[in-house]
C-alpha positions as a Python dict, from the first residue, in 0.01 Angstrom:
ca = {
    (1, 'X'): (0, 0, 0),
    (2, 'X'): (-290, 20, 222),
    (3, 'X'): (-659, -152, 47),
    (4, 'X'): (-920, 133, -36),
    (5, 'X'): (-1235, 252, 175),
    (6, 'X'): (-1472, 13, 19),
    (7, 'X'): (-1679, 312, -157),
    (8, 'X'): (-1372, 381, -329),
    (9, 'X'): (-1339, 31, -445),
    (10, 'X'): (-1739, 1, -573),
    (11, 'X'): (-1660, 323, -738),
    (12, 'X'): (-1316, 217, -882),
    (13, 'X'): (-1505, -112, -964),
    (14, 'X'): (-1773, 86, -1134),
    (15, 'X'): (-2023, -21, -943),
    (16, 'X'): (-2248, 325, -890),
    (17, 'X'): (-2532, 146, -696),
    (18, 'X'): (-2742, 422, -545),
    (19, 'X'): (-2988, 318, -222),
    (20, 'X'): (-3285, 525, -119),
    (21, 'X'): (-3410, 508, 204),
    (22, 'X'): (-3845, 544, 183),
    (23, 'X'): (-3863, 539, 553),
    (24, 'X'): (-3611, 892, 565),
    (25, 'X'): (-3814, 984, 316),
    (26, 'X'): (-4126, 945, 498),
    (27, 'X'): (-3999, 1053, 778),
    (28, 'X'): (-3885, 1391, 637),
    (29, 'X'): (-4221, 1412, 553),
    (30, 'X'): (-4358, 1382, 810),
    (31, 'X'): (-4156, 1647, 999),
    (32, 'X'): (-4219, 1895, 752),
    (33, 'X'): (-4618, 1803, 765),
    (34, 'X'): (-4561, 1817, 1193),
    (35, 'X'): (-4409, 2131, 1133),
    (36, 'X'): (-4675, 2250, 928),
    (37, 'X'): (-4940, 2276, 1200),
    (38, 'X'): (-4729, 2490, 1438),
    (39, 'X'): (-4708, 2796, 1102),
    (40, 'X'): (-5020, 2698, 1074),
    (41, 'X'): (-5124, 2805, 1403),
    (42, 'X'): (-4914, 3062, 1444),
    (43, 'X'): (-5033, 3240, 1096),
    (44, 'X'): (-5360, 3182, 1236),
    (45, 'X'): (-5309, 3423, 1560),
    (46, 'X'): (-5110, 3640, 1350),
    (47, 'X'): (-5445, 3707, 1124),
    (48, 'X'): (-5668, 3745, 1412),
    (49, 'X'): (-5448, 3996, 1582),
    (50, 'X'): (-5364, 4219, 1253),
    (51, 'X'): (-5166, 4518, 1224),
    (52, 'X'): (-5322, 4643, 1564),
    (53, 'X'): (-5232, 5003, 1454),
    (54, 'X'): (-5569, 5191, 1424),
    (55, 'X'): (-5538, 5378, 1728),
    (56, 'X'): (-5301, 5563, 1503),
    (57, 'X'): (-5544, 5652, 1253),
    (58, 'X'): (-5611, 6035, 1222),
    (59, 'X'): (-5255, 6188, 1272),
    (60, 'X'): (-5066, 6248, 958),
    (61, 'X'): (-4727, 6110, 1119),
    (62, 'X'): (-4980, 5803, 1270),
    (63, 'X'): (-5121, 5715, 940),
    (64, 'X'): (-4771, 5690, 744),
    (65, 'X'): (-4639, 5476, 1037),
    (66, 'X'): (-5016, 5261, 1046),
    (67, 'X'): (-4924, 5232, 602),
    (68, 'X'): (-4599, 5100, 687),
    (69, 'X'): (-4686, 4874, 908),
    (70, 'X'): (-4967, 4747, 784),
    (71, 'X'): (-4783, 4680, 460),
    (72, 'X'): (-4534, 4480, 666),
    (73, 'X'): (-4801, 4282, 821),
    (74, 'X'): (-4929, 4198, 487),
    (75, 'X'): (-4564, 4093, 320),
    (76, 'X'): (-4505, 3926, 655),
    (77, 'X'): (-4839, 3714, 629),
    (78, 'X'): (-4769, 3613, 239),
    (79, 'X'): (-4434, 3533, 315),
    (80, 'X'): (-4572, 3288, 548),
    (81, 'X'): (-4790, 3148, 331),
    (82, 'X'): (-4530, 3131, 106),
    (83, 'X'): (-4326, 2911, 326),
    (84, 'X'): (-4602, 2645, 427),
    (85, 'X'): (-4708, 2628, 57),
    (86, 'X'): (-4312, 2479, -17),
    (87, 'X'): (-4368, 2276, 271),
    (88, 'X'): (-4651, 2129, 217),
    (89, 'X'): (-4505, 2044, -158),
    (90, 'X'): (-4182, 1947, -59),
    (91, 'X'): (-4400, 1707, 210),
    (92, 'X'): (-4600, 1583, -104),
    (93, 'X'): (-4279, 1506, -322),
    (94, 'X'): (-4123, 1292, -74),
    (95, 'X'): (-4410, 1088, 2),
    (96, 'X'): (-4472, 1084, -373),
    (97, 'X'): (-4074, 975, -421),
    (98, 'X'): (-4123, 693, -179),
    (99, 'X'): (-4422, 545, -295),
    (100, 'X'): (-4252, 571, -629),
    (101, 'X'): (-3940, 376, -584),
    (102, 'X'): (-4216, 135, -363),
    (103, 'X'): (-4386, 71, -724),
    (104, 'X'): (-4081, 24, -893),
    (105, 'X'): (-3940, -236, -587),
    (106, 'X'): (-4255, -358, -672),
    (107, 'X'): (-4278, -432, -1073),
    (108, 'X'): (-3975, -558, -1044),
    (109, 'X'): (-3963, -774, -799),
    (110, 'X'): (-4275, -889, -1034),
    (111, 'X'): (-4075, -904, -1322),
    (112, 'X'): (-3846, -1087, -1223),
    (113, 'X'): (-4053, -1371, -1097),
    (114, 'X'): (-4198, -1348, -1419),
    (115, 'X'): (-3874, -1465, -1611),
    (116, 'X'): (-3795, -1676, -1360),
    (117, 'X'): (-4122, -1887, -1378),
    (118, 'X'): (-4084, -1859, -1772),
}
């Protein structure tokens, strides 16, 4: 009989040891933040140009379609907003996380000296 992948012997073992990476964290981050300014950006030249449909205005059939439009514009826009709102927060969380488990490496690294010098 063959000997088991070793992840199947820590968690035969018990051993359930779980390792976070900060620096993918960060780096996720980061990304999302990077990706950020190109929505950013791109909302922004999506405002300034609008619905461009008021040429339209006056004609029964050109005011339904300039409604309709324009009310895609605006779900189009919030959606946006939508999107870099999450990203900005999932951004935040991560760097948040890391920093976390950074103060927890931390104390205990702290604590430990503590015993040991006791």
């Amino acid at each position: 009989m063959s000997e088991p992948e070793p992840s199947a012997r820590n968690s035969m073992s018990g051993d359930r040891t779980l390792a976070v990476h900060r620096d993918v964290l960060r780096s996720v981050a980061g990304r999302l933040r990077a990706g950020l300014a190109g929505l950013d950006a791109a909302l922004t030249r999506v405002q300034a140009a609008g619905p461009g449909i008021s040429s339209l205005s006056g004609w029964a059939a050109g005011d339904a379609f300039g409604g309709n439009v324009t009310s895609v514009y605006q779900a189009g826009l919030a959606a946006a907003r939508q999107l870099a709102e999450a990203h900005q927060a999932a951004a935040a969380n991560l760097a948040d996380s890391a920093a976390t488990y950074d103060a927890a490496e931390s104390d205990s690294t702290r604590a430990v000296r503590g015993v040991a010098e006791s």
